[in-house]
C-alpha positions as semicolon CSV with decimal commas, in nm:
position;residue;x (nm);y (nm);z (nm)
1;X;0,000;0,000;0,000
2;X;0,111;0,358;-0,042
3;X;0,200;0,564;0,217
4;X;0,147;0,907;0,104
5;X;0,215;0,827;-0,235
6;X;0,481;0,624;-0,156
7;X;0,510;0,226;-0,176
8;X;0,645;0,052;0,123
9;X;0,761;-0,285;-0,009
10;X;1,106;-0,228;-0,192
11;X;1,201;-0,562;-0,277
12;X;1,033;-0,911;-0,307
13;X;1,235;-1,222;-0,314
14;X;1,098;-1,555;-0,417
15;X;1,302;-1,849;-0,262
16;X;1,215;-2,209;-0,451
17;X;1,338;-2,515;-0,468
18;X;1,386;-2,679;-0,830
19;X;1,344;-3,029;-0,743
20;X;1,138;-3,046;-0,451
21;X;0,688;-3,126;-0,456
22;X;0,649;-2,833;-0,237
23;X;0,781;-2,589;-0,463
24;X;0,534;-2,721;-0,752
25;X;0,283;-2,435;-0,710
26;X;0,584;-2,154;-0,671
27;X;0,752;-2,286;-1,016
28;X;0,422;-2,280;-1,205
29;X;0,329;-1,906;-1,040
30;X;0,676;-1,830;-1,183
31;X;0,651;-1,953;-1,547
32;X;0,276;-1,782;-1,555
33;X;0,215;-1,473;-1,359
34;X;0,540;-1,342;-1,223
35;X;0,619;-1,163;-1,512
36;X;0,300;-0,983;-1,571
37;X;0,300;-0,951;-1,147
38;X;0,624;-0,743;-1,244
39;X;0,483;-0,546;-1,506
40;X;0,209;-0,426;-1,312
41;X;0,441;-0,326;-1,010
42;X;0,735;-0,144;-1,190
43;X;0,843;0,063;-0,818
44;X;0,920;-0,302;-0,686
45;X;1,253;-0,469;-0,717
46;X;1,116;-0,905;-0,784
47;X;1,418;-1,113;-0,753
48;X;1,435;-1,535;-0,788
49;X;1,640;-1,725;-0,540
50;X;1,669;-2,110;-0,578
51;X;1,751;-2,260;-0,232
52;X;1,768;-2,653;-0,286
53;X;1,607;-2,877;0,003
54;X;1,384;-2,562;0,173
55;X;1,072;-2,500;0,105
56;X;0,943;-2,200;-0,092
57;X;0,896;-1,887;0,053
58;X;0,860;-1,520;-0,050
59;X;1,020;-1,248;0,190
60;X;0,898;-0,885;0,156
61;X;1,157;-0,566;0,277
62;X;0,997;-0,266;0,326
63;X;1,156;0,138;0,364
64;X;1,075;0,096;0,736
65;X;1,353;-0,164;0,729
66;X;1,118;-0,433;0,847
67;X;1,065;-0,757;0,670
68;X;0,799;-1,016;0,625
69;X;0,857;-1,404;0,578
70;X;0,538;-1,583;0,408
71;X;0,565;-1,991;0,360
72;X;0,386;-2,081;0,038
73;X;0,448;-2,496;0,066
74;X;0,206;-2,649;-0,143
75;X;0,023;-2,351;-0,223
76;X;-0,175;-2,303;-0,593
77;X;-0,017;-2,027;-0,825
78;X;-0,318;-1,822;-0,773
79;X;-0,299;-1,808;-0,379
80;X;0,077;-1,739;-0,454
81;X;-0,040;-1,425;-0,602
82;X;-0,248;-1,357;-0,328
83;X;0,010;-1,323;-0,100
84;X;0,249;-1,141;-0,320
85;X;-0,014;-0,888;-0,366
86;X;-0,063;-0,915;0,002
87;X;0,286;-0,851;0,063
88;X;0,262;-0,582;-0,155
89;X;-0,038;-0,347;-0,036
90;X;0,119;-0,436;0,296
91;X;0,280;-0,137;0,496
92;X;0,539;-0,322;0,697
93;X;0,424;-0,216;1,045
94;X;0,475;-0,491;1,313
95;X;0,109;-0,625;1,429
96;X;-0,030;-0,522;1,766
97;X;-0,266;-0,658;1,963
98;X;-0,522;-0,437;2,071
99;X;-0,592;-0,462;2,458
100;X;-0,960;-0,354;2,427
101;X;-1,184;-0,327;2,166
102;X;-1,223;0,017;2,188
103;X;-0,904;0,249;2,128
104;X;-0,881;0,672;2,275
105;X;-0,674;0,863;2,408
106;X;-0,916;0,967;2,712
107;X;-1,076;0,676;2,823
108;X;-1,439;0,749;2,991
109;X;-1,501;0,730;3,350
110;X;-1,841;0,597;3,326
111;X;-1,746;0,338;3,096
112;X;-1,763;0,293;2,708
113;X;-2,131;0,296;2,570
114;X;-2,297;0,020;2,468
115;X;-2,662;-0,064;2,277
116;X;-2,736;-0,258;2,590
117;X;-2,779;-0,014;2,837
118;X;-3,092;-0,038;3,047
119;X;-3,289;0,233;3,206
């Protein structure tokens, strides 16, 4: 996703294996939509690494010098593109858990409002 205009994932590397079963999805996203997924998304740097004996993964670094690590074992070429796309509109910010389900700065003293309130 862009930040003010700006996309946060710099580079996308696609680690595969050539010989292994799990890789058999990753190999035919590769051959098929890779190249148009690079077309579309000129700003991003794609780059193949063959790791023999691992299973595939792709690994997303962002501006905010964080990364992402997604395992696609076994995974279709289509869902492959889902998570390269994921990766992509992704900003890079580490996940938090949200204590409550309601967020503010200035928490009320009489509590947070509700449609069950009886009179």
């Amino acid at each position: 996703m862009a930040l003010r205009g700006v996309w946060q994932l710099k580079k996308l590397i696609v680690s595969y294996c050539d010989w292994g079963g799990s890789s058999r999805g990753i190999r035919a996203f590769m051959e098929s939509q890779l190249p148009t997924f690079k077309e579309k998304n000129p700003q991003l740097e794609v780059v193949t690494e063959l790791i023999r004996g691992q299973h595939p993964h792709l690994k997303g670094f962002y501006k905010n010098k964080n990364e992402r690590v997604i395992c696609v074992k076994n995974l279709t070429p289509d869902d492959i593109l889902l998570h390269a796309t994921r990766l992509r509109n992704a900003l890079g910010r580490k996940v938090v858990k949200l204590k409550t389900r309601h967020v503010t700065k200035h928490p009320s003293v009489q509590g947070t409002w509700t449609t069950d309130v009886k009179f």
